[in-house]
C-alpha positions as CSV (number, residue, x, y, z in Angstrom):
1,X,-156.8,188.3,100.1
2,X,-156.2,187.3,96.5
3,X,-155.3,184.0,96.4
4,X,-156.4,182.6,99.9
5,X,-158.7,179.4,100.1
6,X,-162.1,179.9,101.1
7,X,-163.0,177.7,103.7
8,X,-166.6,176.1,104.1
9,X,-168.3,174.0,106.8
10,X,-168.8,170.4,105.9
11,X,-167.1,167.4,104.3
12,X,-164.7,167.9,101.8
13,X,-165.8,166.7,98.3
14,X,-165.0,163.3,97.5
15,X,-164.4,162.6,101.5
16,X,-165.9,159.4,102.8
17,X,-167.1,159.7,106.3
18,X,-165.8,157.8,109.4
19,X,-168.9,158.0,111.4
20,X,-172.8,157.5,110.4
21,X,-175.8,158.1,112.2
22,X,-177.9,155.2,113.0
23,X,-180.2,156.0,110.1
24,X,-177.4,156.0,107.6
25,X,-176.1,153.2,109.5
26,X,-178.9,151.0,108.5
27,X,-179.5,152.2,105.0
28,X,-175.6,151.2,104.6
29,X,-176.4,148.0,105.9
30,X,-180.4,147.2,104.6
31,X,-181.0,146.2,107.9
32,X,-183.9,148.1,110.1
33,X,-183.1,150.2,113.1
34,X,-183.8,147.6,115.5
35,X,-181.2,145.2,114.2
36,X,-178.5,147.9,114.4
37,X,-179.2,148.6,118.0
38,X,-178.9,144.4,118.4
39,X,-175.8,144.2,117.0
40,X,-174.4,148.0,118.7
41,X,-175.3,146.0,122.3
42,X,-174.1,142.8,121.1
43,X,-170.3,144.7,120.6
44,X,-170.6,143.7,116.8
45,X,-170.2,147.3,115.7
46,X,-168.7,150.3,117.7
47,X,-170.6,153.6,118.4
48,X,-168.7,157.0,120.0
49,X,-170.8,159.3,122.0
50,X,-170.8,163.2,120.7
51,X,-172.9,165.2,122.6
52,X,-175.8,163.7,122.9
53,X,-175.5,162.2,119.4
54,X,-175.0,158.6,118.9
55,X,-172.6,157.6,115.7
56,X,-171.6,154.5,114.2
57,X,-167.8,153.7,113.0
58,X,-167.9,153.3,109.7
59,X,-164.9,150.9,109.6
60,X,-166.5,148.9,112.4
61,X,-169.2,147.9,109.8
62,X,-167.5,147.2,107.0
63,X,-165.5,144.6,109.2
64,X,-169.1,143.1,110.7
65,X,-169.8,142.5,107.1
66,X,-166.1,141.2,106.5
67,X,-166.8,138.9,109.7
68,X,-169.9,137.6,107.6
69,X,-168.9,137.1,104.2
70,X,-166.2,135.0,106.1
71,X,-168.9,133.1,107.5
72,X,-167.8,134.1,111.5
């Protein structure tokens, strides 16, 4: 139909994402893999299971790194 909005898989531009992979996690942090799974089973950041995929909370790390500028 004239008009109508054609609607595409994937993120919207110019959306920020709520949830990274570990990866992505740990490039956004310039830490190693390693030292995000420490700190995921320490509780410092928060993961949600999808699937079988494990994602990271994007808000959860920019508060660690709130907690640590603030010296906690």
């Amino acid at each position: 139909m004239a008009g109508d909005k054609i609607l595409r898989n994937g993120p919207s531009v110019g959306m920020a994402p709520i949830t990274v992979r570990i990866p992505q996690a740990a490039q956004m942090l310039g830490v190693g893999r390693t030292t995000i799974y420490t700190l995921i089973n320490s509780g410092e950041i928060e993961i949600i299971k999808i699937g079988s995929a494990t994602v990271i909370v994007v808000d959860s790390l920019r508060a660690y790194v709130s907690r640590r500028q603030l010296g906690q």
